[in-house]
N, C-alpha and C positions, 0 to 999 in steps of 0.2 A: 242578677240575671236581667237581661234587657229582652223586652216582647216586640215582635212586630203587631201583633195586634190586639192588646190590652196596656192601658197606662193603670201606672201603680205608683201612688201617692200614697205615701208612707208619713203618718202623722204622729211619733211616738206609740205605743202600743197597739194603734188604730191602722188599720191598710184600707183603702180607698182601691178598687180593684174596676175597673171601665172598661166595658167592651167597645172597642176604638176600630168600628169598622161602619161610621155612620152611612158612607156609602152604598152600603149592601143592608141596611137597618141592623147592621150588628147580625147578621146572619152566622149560624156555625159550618165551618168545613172542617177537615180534617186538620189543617193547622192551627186554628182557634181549640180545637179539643187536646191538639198537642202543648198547647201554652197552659190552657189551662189545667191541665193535668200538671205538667211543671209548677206550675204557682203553686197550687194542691201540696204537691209533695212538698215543695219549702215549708211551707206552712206548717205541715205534721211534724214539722223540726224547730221550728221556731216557737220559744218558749216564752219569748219578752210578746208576742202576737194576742192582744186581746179581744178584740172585735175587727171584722171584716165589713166593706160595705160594699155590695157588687150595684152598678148601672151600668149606665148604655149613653153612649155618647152621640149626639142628632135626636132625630124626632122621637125617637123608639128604643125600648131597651132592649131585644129582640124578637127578630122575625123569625125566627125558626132553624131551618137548613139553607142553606147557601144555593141557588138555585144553579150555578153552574157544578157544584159538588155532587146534586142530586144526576146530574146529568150525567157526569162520569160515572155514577154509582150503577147509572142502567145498562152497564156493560161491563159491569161486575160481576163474576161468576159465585157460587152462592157462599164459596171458600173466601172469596173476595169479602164478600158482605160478611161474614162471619168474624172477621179479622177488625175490619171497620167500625161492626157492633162491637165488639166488645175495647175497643177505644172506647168510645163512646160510653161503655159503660163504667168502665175504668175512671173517665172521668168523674161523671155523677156521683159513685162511691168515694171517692179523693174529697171531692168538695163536702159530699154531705156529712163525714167522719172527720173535717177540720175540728181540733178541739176548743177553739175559740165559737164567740159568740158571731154567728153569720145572719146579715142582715141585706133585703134583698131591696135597692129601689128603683121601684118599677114605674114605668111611663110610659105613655102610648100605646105599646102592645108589649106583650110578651106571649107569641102562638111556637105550638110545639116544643120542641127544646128548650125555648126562650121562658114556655109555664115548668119545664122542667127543672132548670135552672131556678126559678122561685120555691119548689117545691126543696129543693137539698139546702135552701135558707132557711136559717132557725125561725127570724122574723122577717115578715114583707110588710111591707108599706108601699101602697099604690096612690099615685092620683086618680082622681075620681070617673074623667074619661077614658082610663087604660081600659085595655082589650084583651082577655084572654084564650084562650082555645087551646086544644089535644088537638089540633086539625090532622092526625097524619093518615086516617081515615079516606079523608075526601080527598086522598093523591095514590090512594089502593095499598097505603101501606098499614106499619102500628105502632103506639106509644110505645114499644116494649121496654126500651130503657130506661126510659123514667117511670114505667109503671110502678115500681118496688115502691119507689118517693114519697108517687102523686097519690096510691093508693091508701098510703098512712096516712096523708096530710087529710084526704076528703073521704073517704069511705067506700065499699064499694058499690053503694048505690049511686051517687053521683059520679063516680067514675064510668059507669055502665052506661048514664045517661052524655058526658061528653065525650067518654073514649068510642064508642059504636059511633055517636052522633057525628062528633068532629065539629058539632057547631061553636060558633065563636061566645063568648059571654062577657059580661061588664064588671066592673070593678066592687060592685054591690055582691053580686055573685060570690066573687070569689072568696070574700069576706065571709058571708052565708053558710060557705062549704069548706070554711078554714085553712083556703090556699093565702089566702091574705088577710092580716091583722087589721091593718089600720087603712080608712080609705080616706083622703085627704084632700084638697085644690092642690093643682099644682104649685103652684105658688107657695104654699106649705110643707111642701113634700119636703125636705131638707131640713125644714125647720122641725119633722118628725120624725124624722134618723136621726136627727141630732140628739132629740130626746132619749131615743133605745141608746143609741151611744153612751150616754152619760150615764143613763140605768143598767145595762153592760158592762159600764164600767167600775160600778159599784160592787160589784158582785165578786166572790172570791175564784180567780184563773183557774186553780186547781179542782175549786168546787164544780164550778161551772165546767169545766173536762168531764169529770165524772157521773154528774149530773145528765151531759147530753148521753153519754156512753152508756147510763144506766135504761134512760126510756125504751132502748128498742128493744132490751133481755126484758125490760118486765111486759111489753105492750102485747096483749091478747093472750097474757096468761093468767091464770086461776090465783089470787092472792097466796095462799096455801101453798102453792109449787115455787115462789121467789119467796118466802118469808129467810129465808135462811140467807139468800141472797143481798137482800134489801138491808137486814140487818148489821150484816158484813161490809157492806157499802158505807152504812149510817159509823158505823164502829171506828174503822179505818180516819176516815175525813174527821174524825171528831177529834183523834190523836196525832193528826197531820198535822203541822207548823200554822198551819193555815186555818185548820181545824183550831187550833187553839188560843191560835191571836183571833181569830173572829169573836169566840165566848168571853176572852177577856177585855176586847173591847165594848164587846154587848155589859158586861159587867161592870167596866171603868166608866161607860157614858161615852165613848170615845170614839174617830172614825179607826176601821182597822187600815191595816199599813199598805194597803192593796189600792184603797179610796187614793184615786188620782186628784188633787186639786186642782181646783179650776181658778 
């Protein structure tokens, strides 16, 4: 499928996925949420798909909403907005449920949708000047869509403190409150994706599906109410193909068959 506005460089197992609107700092309108929802769904099809790497192509990896999008939106009636939002949501759910390893690199800003989009990445990796913010506050509106994301990724106390605020924050931060992993020079930044790449790439496809699909059934539950759960998970992947070339390569001394060479 061909995008007007995201390139997709496809490197064996690896997708390279660029928000290609440097013009507008990678801003989202309604067609940028239509592409990427499209990608999304490939994705949940595509089973050779190991690791994903989303940026932003120009100064910024994104600015948020689209400022002429925001404008058409103000003469949307609430049926209008409702329809819009739940695009919008649509997406974030698509990306966040890819079952590959999603890895977020961020640069210059990432405000509103653009910390959203960080937040449905499994890993982020920022330069050390990036800028982030929930700004949707100080334009009289609300995070809602990415709330579900940002809310697991940071907690709800520092969601309280930048979703009411809307203030913007620094790459230290984001680190601090576990929207972001690694905070890096820019000049390095690449050279630290490349690293999660290669450690993503280590890992077993199928493991690593199940693994992300398992975090959100166990997250804020009682150990006791998923033992049965967890157990059944652990059982399964153990007598999966996968499952069992892992043990007997752990047992042979060996890489398993999944280890990409380099």
């Amino acid at each position: 499928m061909s995008y007007q506005f995201l390139s997709i460089d496809r490197r064996g197992p690896v997708e390279y996925v660029t928000l290609n609107r440097p013009d507008v700092r990678n801003a989202f309108n309604e067609h940028v949420i239509a592409e990427l929802t499209a990608w999304a769904t490939g994705a949940h099809r595509d089973a050779s798909l190991r690791v994903v790497v989303f940026a932003g192509a120009g100064k910024v990896f994104s600015a948020g909403a689209d400022a002429a999008w925001m404008a058409k939106m103000a003469g949307y009636s609430e049926a209008d907005n409702v329809r819009d939002a739940r695009a919008g949501a649509e997406m974030f759910l698509a990306i966040n449920t890819v079952p590959a390893i999603v890895i977020g690199r961020i640069h210059g800003a990432a405000l509103g949708g653009g910390s959203g989009l960080a937040a449905v990445c499994d890993i982020v990796v920022a330069d050390d000047a990036a800028i982030f913010g929930f700004t949707e506050t100080k334009l009289g509106i609300l995070p809602a869509m990415i709330s579900p994301y940002v809310t697991q990724k940071i907690g709800a106390s520092a969601a309280r403190e930048l979703f009411l605020t809307g203030m913007r924050f620094d790459a230290v931060k984001a680190k601090t409150i576990g929207l972001v992993h690694e905070v890096v020079p820019l000049a390095s930044l690449d050279d630290s994706v490349t690293k999660y790449v290669n450690e993503a790439l280590s890992a077993s496809p199928t493991a690593v599906a199940r693994a992300k699909a398992l975090i959100p059934r166990v997250l804020g539950r009682p150990p006791a109410d998923v033992m049965d759960l967890t157990a059944e998970a652990i059982a399964a992947q153990r007598v999966s193909p996968e499952g069992q070339e892992g043990l007997n390569a752990f047992l042979q001394k060996r890489s398993p068959k999944w280890v990409v060479a380099k």
